[in-house]
C-alpha atoms as one frame of an Amber mdcrd trajectory, in Angstrom:
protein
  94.511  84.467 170.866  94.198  80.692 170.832  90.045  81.134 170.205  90.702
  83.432 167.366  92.888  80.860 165.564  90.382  78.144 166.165  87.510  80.358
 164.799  89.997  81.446 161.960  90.620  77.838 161.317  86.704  76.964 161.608
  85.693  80.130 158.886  88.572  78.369 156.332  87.479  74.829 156.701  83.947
  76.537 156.355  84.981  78.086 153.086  86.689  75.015 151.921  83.390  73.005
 152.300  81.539  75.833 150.801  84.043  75.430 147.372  84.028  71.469 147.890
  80.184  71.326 147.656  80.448  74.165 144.850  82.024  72.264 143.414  80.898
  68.923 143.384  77.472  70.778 142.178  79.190  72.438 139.482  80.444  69.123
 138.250  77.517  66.940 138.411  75.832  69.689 136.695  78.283  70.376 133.511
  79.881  66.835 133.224  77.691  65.167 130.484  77.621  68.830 128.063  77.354
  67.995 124.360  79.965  68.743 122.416  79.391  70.739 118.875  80.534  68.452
 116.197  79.618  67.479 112.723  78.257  64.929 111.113  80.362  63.641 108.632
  78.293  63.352 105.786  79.306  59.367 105.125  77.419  56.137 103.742  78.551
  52.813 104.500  78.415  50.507 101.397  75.767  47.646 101.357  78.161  44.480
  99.548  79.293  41.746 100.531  83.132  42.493 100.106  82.574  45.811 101.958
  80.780  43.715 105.341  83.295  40.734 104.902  85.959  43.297 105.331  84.131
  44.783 108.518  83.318  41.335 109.862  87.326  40.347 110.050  87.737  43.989
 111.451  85.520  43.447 114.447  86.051  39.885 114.770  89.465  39.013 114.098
  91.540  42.808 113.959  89.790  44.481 116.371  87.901  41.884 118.008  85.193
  44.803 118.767  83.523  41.306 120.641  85.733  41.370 123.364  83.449  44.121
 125.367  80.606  44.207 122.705  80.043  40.398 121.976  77.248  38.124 123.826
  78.737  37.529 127.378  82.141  39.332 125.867  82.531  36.301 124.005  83.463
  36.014 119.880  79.556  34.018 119.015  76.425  35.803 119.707  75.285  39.216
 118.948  76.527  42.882 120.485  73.395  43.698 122.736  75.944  44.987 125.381
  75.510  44.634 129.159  78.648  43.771 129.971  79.581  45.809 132.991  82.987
  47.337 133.485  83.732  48.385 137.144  86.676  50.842 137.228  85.937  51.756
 140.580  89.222  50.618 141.695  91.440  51.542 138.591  92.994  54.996 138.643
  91.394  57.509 140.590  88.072  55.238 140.446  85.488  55.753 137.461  82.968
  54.308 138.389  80.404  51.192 136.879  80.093  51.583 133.157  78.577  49.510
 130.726  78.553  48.257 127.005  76.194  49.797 125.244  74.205  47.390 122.797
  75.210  48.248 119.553  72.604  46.120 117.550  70.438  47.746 114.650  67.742
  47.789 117.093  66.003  50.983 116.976  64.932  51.765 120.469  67.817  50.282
 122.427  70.910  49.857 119.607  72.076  52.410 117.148  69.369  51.468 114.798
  68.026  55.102 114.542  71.739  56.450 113.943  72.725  57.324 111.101  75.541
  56.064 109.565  77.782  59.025 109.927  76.882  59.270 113.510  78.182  55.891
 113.860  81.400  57.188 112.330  81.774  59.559 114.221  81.394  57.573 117.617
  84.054  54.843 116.417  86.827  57.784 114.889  86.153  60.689 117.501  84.135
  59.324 120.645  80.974  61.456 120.036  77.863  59.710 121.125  74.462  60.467
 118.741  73.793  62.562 121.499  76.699  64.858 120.811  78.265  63.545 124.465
  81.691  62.404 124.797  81.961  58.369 125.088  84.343  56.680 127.401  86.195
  53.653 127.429  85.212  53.249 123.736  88.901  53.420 121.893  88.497  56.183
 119.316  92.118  56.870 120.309  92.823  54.696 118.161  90.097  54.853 115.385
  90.434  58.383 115.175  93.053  57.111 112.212  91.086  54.327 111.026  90.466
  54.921 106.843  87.017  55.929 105.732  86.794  52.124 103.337  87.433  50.288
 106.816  85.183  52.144 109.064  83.028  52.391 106.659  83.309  48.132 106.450
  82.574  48.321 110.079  79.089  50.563 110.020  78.184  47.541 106.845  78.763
  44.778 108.933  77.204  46.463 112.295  74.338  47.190 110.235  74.365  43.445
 109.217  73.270  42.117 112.288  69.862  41.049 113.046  68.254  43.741 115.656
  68.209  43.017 119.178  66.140  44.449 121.934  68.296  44.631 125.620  67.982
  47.953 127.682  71.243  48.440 128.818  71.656  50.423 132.379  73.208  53.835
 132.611  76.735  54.345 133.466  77.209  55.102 136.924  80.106  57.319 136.740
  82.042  58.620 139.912  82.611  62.267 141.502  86.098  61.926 139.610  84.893
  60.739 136.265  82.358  63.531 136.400  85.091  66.096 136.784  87.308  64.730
 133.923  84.740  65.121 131.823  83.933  68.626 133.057  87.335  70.037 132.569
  88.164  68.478 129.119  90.739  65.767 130.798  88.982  63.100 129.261  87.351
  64.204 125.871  86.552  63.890 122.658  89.378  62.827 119.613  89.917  65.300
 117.207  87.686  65.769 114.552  88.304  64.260 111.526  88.193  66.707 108.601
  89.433  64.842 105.795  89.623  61.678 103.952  91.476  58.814 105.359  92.973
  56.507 102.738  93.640  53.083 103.205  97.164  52.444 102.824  98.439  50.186
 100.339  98.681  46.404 102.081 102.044  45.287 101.761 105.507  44.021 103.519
 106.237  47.805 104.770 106.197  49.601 107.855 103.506  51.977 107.078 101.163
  49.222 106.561 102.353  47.571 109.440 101.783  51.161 111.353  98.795  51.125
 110.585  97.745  47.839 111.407  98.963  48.383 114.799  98.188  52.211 115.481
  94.188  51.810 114.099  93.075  48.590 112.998  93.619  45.779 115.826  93.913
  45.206 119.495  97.823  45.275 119.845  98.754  49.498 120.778  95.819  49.172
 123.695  97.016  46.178 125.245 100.836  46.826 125.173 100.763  50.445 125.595
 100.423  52.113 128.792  97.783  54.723 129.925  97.428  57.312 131.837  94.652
  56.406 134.206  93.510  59.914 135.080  92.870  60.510 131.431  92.722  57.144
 129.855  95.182  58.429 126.865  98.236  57.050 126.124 101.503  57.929 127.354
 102.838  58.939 123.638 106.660  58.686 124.786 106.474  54.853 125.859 103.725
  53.612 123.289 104.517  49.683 123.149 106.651  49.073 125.548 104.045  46.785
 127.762 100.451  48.307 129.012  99.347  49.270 133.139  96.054  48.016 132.536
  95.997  44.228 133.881  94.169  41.694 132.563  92.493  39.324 135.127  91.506
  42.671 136.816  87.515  41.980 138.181  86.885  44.885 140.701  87.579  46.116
 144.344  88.483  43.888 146.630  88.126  40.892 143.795  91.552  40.737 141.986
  90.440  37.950 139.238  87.441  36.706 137.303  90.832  34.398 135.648  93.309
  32.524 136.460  95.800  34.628 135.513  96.754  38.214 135.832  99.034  39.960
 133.663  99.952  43.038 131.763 100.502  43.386 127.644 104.093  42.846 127.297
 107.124  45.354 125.776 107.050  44.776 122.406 109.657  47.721 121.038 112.708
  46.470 119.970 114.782  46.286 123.130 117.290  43.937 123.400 116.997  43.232
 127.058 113.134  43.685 127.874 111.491  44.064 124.500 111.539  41.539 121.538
 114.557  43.443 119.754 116.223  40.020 119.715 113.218  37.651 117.820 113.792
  37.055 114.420 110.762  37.530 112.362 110.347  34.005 112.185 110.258  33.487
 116.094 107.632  36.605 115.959 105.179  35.051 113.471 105.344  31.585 115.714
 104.085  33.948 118.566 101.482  35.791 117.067 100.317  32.927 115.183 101.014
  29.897 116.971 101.381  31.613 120.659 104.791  29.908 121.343 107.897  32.014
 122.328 111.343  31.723 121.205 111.990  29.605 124.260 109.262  27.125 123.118
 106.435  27.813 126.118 103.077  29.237 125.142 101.702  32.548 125.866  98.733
  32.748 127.654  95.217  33.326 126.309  95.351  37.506 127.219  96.906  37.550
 124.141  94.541  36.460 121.278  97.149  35.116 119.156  94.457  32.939 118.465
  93.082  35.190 116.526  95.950  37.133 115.130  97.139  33.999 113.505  94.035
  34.681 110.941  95.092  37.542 109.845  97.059  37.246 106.206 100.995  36.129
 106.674 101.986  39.499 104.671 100.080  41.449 107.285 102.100  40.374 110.098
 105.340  40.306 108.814 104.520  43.790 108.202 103.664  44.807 111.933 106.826
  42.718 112.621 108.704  45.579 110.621 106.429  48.056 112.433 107.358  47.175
 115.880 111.481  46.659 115.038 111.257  50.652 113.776 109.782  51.980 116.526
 112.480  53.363 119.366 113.414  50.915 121.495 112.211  50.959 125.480 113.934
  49.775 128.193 111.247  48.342 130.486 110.579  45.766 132.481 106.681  44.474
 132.531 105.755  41.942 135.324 105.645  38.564 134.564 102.345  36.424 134.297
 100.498  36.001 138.430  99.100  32.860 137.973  96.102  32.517 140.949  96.194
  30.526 143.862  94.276  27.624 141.963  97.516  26.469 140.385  99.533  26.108
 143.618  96.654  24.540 145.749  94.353  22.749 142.911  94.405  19.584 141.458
  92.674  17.419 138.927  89.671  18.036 137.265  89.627  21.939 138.743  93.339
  22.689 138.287  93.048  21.213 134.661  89.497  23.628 134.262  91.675  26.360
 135.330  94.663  25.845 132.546  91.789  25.071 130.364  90.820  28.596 130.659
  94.289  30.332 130.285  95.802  28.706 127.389  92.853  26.729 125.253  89.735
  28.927 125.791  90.311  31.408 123.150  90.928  28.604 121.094  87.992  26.090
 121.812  85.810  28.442 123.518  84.044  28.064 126.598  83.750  24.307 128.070
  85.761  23.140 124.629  82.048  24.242 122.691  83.656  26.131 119.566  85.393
  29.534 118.866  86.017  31.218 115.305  89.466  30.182 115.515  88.922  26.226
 114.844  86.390  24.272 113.627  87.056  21.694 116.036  84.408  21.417 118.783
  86.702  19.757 121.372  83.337  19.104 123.532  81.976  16.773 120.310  85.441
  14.920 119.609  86.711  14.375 123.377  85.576  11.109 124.060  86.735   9.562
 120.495  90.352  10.288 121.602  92.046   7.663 124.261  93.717   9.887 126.954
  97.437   9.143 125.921  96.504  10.170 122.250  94.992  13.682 124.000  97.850
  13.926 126.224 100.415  13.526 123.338  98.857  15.963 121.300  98.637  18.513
 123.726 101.921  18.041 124.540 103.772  17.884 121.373 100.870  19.931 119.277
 100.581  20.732 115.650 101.786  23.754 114.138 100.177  23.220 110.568  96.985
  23.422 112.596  98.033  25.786 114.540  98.159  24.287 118.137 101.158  24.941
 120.202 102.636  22.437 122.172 103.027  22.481 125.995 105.481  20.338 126.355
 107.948  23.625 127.950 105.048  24.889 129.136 102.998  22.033 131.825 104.265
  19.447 133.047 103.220  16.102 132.726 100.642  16.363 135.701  99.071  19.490
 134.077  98.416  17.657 131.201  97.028  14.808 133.129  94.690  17.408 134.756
  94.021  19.107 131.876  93.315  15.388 129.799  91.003  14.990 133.328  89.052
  18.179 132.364  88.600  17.787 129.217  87.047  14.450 130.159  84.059  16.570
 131.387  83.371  18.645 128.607  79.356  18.066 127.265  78.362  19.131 123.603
């Protein structure tokens, strides 16, 4: 009796190998299948207006720069590279990276045409009619046809550059999601997108939000075995952390920390901030309480974008339906418990006044000021003051709720290293 169980037992786990391995063979065959899909039949516009408007799209809504730019920085051009190792987020998705997206012809999307460009941003089709991934046509797939459009212009605008960028290295699981339509393709879009009219209102302010800029991916959660967003919770503060580097390496920053609730819940959302305390956050990055927001949040950059704009995503995010949770606050590393001087003030550096004055002080679109030119013209008490107290007509916050006074003295100690 006992024997036939065991060889009972054996033929199953036999036949459950047999299906395993049928399986994984069946997936690493199917998982990269073009997808029939049009071309839309589009042509981006050639003037100046037309790549001005995709230029503040990609650098200052979108901030397409952020995975595509040189060294995922805001200077430079989008040659891509840039790895991104999900092998420990989710289920595990492997090493993909950034395609280069210059108007080189053999190793950018020189040779695509400009609807197939179109098509990639609004539905995540590839020229090769495969389904992209990581690339957020979630949220294009609403962009209008004027602003993609403005985005093909300025992409097109760039001078070409050659890079050969590796193939993605995709896991088992990845594979699979692909191969049963979990992760896919956005819907195709069939008909014209308008732009809506820019103004103070809450459709404007939608769409802002929903399509044209950073904010729904970084404070909305996903589901991480589909990447999609959970549509019942959309703003109320994102999963994915920032920080994040890969297994077994839990920062390439200081900091760690998750996009924040921003639906209007009294308790754990911002359904308390006046619209005046909201526009000092996304402009100026200070809170109501008066301490600054660290540099995961690109207020930096947000604080470009017109006044009208903003109040109008303000109106946006206090009609959405309030969520009741709770997002983790900012992890700051081990370097800001254990460091000191000249390294602890490197590593502040880099959480609040990077995004600002770019790597090692040397310049960022945001200001004009090269910190790294100016530093040693400025006694250290002026520096410290400043930093402390800040300027909001210039649009530096101050820190004085924020470090204290030997934070600045490391930070005044770092900055004291910076080289043009």
């Amino acid at each position: 009796m006992m024997k036939r169980v065991l060889k009972m037992l054996g033929w199953t786990a036999a036949g459950i190998l047999v299906l395993i391995l049928l399986l994984v063979g069946y997936v690493s065959a199917s998982w990269d299948k073009p997808v029939e899909r049009r071309i839309p039949a589009m042509k981006a516009p050639r003037d100046s207006a037309s790549i001005a408007r995709g230029q503040f799209l990609y650098q200052t809504a979108a901030q397409c720069w952020q995975c595509h730019g040189e060294n995922r920085g805001p200077g430079g051009y989008p040659s891509g590279g840039a790895v991104e190792d999900l092998r420990d987020i989710g289920p595990g998705f492997g090493i993909w990276y950034i395609p280069n997206i210059t108007p080189d012809i053999e190793t950018g999307i020189g040779s695509w045409a400009d609807g197939e460009i179109v098509r990639l941003l609004r539905e995540g089709v590839k020229k090769d009619g495969r389904p992209a991934f990581i690339m957020p046509s979630e949220r294009f797939n609403g962009l209008s046809d004027e602003d993609v459009l403005s985005l093909v212009a300025y992409l097109r605008s760039f001078p070409p550059v050659k890079n050969v960028v590796p193939p993605h290295e995709p896991s088992i699981v990845a594979k699979a999601l692909f191969t049963f339509g979990i992760i896919k393709a956005q819907p195709e879009v069939k008909d014209v997108i308008p732009t809506p009219a820019p103004g103070v209102t809450v459709e404007w302010g939608k769409y802002l939000t929903a399509h044209a800029s950073l904010c729904m991916d970084c404070h909305s959660a996903v589901d991480l075995s589909t990447g999609q967003f959970y549509k019942d919770s959309l703003l109320s503060g994102g999963n994915f952390p920032f920080g994040k580097k890969g297994p077994g390496q839990p920062y390439d920053a200081p900091t760690f920390a998750f996009g924040k609730n921003i639906t209007p819940d009294a308790e754990t959302g911002i359904g308390t901030w006046t619209e005046s305390q909201f526009l000092d956050a996304v402009r100026i990055g200070v809170r109501p309480d008066g301490t600054v927001l660290v540099g995961h949040m690109p207020y930096a950059y947000i604080g470009l974008w017109p006044e009208n704009d903003l109040r109008a995503v303000y109106l946006y995010l206090k009609s959405v339906p309030a969520v009741n949770k709770r997002i983790p606050p900012v992890e700051f590393g081990k370097i800001f418990s254990e460091g000191r001087g000249v390294v602890l003030g490197a590593a502040i550096f880099d959480t609040y006044c990077k995004t600002c004055h770019g790597e090692a002080g040397k310049g960022a679109p945001p200001t004009k000021l090269v910190l790294a030119e100016i530093a040693n013209t400025i006694d250290d008490a002026t520096l410290e003051k400043f930093i402390s107290q800040g300027q909001p007509s210039l649009r530096m916050p101050g820190f004085t709720k924020t470090l204290s006074k030997d934070h600045l003295g490391d930070v005044v100690a770092y900055i004291r290293t910076l080289k043009k």
